[in-house]
Biopython code that builds the backbone (N, CA, C, O; Angstrom):
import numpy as np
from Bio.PDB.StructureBuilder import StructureBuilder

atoms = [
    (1, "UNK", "N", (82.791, 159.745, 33.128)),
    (1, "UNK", "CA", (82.717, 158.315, 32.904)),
    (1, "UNK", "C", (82.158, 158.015, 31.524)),
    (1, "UNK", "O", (82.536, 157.120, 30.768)),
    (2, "UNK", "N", (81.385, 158.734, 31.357)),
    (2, "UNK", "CA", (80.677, 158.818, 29.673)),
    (2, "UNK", "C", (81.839, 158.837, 28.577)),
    (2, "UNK", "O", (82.027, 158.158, 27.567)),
    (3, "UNK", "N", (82.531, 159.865, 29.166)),
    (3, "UNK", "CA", (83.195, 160.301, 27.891)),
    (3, "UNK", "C", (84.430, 159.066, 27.844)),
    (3, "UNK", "O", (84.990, 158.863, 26.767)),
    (4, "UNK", "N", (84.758, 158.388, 28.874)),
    (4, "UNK", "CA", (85.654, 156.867, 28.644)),
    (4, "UNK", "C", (84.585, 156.260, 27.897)),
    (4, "UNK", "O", (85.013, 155.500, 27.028)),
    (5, "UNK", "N", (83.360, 156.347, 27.951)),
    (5, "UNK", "CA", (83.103, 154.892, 27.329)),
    (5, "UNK", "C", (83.211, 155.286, 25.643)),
    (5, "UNK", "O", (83.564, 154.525, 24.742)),
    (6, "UNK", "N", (82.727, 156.939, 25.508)),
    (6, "UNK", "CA", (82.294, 157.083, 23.931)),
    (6, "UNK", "C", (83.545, 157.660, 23.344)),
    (6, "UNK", "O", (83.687, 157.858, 22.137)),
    (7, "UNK", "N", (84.479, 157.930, 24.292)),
    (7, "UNK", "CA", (85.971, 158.158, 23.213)),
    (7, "UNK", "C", (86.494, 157.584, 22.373)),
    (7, "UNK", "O", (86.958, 158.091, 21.352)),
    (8, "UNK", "N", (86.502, 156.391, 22.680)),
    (8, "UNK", "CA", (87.056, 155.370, 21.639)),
    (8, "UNK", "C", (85.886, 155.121, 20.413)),
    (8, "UNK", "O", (86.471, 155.216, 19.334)),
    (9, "UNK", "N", (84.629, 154.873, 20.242)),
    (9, "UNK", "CA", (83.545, 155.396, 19.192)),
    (9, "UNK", "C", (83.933, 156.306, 18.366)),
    (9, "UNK", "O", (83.975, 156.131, 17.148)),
    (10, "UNK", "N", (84.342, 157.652, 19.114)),
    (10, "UNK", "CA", (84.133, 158.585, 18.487)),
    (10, "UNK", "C", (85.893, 158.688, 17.860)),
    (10, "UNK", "O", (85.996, 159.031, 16.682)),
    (11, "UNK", "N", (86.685, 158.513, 18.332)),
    (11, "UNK", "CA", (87.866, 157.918, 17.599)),
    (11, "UNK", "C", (87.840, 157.418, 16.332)),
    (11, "UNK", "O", (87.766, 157.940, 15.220)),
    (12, "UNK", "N", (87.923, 156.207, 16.762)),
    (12, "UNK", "CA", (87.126, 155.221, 15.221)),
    (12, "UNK", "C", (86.817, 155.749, 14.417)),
    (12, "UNK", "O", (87.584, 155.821, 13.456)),
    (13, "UNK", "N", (85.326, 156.508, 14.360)),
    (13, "UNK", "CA", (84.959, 157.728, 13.440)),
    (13, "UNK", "C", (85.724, 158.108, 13.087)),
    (13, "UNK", "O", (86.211, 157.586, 12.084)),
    (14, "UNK", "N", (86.448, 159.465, 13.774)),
    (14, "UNK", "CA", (87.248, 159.857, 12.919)),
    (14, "UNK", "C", (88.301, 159.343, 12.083)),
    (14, "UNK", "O", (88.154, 159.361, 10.861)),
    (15, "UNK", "N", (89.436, 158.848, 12.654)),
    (15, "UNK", "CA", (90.181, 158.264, 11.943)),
    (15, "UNK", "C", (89.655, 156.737, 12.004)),
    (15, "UNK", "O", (89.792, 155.838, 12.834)),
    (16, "UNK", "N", (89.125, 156.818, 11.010)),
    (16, "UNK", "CA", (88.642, 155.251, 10.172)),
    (16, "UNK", "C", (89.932, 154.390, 10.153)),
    (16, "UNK", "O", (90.850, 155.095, 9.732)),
    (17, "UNK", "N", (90.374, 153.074, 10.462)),
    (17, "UNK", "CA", (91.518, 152.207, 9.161)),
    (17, "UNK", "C", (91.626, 152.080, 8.467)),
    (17, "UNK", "O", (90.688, 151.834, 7.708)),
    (18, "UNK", "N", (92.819, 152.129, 8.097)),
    (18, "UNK", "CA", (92.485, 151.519, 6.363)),
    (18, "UNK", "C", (92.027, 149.908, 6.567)),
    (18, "UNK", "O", (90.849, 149.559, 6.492)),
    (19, "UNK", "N", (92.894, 149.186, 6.777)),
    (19, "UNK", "CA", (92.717, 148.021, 7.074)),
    (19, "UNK", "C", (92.042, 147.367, 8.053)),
    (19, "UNK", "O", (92.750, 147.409, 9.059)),
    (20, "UNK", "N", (90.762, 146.627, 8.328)),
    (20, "UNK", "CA", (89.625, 146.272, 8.914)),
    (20, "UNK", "C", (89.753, 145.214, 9.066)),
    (20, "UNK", "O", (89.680, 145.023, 10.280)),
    (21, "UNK", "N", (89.905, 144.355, 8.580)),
    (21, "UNK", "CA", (89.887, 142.893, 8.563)),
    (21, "UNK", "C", (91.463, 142.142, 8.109)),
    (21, "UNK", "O", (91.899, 142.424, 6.992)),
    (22, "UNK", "N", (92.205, 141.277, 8.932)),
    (22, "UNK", "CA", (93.406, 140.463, 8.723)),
    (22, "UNK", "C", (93.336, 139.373, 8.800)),
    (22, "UNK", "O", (93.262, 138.707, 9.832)),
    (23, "UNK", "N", (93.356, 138.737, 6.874)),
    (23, "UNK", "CA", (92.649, 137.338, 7.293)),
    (23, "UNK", "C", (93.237, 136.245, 7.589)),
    (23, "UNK", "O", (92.658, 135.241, 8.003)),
    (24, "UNK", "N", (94.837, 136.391, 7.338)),
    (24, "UNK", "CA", (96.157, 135.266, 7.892)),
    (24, "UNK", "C", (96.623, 135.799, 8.804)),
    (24, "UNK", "O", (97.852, 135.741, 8.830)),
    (25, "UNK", "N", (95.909, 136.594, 10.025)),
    (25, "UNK", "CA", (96.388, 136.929, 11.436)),
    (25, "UNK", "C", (97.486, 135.541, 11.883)),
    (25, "UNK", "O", (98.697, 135.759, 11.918)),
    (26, "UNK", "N", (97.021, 134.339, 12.162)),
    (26, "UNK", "CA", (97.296, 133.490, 12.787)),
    (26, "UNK", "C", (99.038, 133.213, 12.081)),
    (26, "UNK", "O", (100.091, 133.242, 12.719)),
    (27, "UNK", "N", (98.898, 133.018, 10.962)),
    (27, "UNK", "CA", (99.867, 133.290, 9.966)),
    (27, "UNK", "C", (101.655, 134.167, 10.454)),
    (27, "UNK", "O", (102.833, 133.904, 10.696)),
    (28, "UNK", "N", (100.836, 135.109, 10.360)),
    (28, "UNK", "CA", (101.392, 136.542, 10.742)),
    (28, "UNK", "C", (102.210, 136.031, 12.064)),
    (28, "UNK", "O", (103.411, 135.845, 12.262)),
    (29, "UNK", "N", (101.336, 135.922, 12.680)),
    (29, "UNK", "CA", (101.731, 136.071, 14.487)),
    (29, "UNK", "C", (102.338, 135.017, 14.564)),
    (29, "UNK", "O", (103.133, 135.169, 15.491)),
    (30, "UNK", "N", (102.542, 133.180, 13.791)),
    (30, "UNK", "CA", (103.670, 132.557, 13.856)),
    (30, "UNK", "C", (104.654, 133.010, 13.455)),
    (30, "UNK", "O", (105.555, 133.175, 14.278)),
    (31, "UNK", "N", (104.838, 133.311, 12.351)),
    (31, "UNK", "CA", (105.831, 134.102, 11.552)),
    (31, "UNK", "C", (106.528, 135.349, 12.737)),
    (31, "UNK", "O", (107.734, 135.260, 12.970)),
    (32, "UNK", "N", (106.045, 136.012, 13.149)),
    (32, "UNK", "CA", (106.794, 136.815, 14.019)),
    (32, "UNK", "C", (107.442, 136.327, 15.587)),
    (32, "UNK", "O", (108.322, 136.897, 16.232)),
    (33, "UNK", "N", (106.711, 135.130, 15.921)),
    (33, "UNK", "CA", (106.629, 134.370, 16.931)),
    (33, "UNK", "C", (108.167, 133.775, 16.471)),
    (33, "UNK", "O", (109.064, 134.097, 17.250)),
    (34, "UNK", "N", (108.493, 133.111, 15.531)),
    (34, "UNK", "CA", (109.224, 132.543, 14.835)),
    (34, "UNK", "C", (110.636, 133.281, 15.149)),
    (34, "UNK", "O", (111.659, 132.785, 15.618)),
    (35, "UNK", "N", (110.462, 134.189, 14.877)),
    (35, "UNK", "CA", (111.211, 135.540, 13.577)),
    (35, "UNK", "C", (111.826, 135.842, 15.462)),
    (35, "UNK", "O", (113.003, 135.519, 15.617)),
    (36, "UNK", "N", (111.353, 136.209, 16.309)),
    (36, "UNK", "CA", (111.903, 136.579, 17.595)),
    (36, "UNK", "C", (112.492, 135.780, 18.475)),
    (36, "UNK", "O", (113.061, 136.132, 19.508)),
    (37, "UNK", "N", (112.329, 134.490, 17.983)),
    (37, "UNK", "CA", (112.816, 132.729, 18.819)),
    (37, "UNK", "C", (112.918, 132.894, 20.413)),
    (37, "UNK", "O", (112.509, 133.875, 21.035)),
    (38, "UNK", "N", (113.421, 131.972, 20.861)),
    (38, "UNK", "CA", (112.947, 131.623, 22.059)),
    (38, "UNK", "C", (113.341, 132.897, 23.441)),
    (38, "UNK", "O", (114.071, 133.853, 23.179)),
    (39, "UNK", "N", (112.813, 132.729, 24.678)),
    (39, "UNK", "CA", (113.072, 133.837, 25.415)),
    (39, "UNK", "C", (114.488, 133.707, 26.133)),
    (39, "UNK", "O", (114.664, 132.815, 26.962)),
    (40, "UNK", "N", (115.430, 134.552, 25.825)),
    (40, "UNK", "CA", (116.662, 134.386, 26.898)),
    (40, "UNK", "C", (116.361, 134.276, 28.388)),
    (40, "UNK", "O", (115.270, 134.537, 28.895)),
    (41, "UNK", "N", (117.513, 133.835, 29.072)),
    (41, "UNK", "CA", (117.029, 133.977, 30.522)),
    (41, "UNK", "C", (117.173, 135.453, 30.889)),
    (41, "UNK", "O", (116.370, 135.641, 31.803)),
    (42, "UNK", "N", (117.697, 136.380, 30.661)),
    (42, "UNK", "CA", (117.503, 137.490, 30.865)),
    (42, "UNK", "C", (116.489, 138.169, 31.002)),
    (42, "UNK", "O", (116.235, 139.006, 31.868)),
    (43, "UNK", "N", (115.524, 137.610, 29.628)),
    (43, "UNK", "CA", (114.554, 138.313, 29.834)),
    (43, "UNK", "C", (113.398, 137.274, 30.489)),
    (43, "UNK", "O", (112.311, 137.839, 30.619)),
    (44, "UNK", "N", (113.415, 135.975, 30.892)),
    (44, "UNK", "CA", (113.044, 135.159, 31.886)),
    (44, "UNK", "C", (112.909, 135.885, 33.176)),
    (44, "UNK", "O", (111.846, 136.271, 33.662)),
    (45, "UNK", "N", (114.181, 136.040, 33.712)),
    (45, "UNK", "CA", (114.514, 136.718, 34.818)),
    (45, "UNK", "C", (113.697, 138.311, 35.228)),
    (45, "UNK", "O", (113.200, 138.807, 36.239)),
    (46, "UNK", "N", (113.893, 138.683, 33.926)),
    (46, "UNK", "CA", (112.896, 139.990, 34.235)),
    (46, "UNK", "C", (111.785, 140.201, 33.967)),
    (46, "UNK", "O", (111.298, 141.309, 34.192)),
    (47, "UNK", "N", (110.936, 139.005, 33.305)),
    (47, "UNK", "CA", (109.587, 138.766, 33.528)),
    (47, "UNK", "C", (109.233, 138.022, 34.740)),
    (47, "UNK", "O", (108.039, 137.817, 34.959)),
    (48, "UNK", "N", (110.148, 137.582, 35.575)),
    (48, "UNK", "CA", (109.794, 136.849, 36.925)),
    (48, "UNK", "C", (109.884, 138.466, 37.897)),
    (48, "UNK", "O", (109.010, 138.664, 38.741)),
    (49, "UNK", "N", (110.954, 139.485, 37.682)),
    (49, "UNK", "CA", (110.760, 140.299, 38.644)),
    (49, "UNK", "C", (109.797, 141.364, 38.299)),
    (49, "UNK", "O", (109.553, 142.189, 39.179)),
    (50, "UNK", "N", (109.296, 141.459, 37.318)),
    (50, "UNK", "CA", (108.045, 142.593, 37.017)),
    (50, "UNK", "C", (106.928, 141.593, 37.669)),
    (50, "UNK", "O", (106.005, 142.142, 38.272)),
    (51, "UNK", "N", (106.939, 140.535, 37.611)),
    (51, "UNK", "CA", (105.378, 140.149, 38.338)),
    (51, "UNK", "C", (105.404, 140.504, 39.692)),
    (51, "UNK", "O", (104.529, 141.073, 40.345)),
    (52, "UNK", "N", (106.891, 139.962, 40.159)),
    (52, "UNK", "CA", (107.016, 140.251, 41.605)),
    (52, "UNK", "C", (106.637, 141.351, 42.183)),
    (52, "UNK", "O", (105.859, 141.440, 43.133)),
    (53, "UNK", "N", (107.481, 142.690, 41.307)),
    (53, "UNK", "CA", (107.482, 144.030, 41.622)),
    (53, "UNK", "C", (105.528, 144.761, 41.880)),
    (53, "UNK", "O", (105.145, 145.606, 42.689)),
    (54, "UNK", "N", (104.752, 144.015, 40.863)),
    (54, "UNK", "CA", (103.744, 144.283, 40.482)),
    (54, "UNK", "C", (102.666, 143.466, 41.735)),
    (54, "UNK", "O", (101.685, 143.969, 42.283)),
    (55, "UNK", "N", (103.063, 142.502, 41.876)),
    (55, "UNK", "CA", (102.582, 141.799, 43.337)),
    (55, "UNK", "C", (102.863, 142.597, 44.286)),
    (55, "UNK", "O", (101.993, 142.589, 45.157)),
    (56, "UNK", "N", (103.812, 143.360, 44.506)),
    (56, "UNK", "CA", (104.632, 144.333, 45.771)),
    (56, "UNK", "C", (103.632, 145.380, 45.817)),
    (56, "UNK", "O", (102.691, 145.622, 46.572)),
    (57, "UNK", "N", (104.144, 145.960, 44.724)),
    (57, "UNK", "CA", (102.751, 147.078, 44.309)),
    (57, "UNK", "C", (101.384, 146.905, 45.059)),
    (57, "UNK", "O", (100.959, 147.488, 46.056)),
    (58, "UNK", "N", (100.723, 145.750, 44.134)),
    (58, "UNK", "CA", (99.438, 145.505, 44.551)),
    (58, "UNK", "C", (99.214, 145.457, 45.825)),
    (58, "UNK", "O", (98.407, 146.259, 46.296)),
    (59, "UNK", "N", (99.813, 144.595, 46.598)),
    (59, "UNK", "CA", (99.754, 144.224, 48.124)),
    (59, "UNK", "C", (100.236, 145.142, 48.889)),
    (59, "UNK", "O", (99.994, 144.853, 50.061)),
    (60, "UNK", "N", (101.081, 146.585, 48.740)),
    (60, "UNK", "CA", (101.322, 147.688, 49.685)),
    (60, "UNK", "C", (100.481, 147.766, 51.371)),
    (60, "UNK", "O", (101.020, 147.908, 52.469)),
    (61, "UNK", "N", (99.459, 147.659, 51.140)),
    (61, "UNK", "CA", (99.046, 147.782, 52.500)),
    (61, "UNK", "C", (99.179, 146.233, 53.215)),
    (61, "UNK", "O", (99.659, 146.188, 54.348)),
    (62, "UNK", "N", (98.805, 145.128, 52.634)),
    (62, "UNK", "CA", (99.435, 144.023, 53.628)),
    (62, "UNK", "C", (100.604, 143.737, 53.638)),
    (62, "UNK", "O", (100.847, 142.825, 54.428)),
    (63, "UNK", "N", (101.748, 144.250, 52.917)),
    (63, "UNK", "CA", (103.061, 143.708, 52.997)),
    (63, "UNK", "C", (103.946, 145.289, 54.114)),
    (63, "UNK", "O", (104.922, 145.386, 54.859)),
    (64, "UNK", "N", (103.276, 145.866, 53.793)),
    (64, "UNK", "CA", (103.938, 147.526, 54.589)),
    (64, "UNK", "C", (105.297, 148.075, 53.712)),
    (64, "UNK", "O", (106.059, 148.964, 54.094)),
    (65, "UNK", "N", (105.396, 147.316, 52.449)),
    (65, "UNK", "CA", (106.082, 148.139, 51.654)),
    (65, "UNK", "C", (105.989, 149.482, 50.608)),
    (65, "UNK", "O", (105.112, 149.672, 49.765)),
    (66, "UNK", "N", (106.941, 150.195, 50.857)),
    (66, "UNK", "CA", (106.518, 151.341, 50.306)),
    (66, "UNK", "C", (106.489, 151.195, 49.211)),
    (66, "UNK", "O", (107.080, 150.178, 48.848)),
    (67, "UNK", "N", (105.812, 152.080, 48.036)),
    (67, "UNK", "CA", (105.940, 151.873, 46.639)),
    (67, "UNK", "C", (107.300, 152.199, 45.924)),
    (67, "UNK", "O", (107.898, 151.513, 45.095)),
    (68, "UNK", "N", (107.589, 153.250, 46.382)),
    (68, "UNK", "CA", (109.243, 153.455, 45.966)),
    (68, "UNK", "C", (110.439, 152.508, 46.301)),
    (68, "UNK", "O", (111.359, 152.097, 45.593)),
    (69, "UNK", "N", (110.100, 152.280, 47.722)),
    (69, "UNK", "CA", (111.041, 151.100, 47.857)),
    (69, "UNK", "C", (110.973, 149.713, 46.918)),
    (69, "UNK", "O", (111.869, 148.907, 46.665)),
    (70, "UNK", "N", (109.758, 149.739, 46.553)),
    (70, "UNK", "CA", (109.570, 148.403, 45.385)),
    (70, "UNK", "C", (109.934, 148.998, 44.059)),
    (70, "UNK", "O", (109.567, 148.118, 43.281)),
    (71, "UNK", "N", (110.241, 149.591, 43.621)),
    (71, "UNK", "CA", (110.434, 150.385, 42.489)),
    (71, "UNK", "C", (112.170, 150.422, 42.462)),
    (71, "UNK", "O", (112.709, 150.046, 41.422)),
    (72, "UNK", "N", (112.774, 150.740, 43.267)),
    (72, "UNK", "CA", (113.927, 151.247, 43.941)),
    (72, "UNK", "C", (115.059, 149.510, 43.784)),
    (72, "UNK", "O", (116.170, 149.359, 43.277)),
    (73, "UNK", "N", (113.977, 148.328, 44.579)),
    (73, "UNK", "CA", (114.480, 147.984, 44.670)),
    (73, "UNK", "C", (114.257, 146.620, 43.640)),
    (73, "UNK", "O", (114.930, 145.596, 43.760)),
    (74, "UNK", "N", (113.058, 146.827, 42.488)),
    (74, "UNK", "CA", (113.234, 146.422, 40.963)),
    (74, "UNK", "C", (114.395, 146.356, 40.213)),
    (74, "UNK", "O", (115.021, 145.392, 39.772)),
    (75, "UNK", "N", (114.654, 148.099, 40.114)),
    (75, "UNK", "CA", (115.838, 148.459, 38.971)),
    (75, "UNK", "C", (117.013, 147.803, 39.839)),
    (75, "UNK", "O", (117.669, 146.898, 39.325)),
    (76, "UNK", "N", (117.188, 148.066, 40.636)),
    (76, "UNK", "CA", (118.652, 147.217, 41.780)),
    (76, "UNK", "C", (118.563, 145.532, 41.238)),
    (76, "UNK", "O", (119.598, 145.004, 40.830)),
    (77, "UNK", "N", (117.759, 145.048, 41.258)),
    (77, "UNK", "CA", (117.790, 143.425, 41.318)),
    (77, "UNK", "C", (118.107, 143.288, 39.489)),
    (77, "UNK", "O", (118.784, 142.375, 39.017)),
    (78, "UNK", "N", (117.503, 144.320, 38.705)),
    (78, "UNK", "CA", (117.138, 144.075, 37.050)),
    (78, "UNK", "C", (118.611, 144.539, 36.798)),
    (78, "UNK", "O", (119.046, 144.090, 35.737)),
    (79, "UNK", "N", (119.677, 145.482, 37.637)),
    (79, "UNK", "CA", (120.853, 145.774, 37.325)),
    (79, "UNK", "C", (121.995, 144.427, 37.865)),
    (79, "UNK", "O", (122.959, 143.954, 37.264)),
    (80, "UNK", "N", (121.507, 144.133, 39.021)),
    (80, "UNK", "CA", (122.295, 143.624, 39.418)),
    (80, "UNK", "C", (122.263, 141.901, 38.892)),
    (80, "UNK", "O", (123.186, 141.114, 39.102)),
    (81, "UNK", "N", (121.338, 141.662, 38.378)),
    (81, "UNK", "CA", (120.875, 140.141, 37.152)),
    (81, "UNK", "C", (121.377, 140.278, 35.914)),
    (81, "UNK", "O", (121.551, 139.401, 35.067)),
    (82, "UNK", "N", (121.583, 141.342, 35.862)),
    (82, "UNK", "CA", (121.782, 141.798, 33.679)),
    (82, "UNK", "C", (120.714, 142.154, 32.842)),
    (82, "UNK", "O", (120.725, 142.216, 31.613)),
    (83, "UNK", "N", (119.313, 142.501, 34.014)),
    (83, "UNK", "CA", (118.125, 142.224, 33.266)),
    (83, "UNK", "C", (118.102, 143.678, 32.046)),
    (83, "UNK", "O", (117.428, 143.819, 31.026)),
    (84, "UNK", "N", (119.056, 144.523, 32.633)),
    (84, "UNK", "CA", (119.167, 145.868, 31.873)),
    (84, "UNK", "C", (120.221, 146.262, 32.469)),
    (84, "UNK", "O", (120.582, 146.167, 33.642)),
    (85, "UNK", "N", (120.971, 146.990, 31.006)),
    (85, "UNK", "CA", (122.148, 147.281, 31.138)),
    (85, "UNK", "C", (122.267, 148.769, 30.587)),
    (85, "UNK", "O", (123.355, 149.344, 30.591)),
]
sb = StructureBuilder()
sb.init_structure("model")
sb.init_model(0)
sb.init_chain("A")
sb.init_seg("    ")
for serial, (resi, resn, name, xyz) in enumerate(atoms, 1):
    if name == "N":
        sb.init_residue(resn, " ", resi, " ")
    sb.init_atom(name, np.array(xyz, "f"), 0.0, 1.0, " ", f" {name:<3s}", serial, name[0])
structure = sb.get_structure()
């Protein structure tokens, strides 16, 4: 448990950044916000079934679904939407 907390410390150390501080972050992140425009429904659609899938997941013991079957039956719904082709 130690060594999760001081890995990342001791990381750092070693490989230092170059870059520390980004002072038009906000800038930046419109600009790319921009640059990628709005979300298709496609990928609408498959950010509605990863929460789902991930709700399925979570809830396994009160819903009595298996994990594979939620997994199984993700890629089925993400094929059968267009969510991935």
């Amino acid at each position: 448990m130690c060594l999760v907390l001081i890995n990342p410390f001791i990381l750092y150390k070693l490989f230092t950044p170059e870059i520390r501080k980004v002072e038009n972050y906000k800038e930046i992140s419109r600009e790319g916000l921009k640059d990628l425009g709005r979300m298709t429904v496609r990928e609408k659609f498959l950010t509605a079934f990863f929460v789902g899938a991930v709700l399925l997941w979570a809830t396994t013991g009160i819903t009595g679904f298996n994990a594979t079957a939620v997994a199984i039956l993700f890629l089925a719904i993400c094929l059968i939407f267009g969510c991935m082709t």
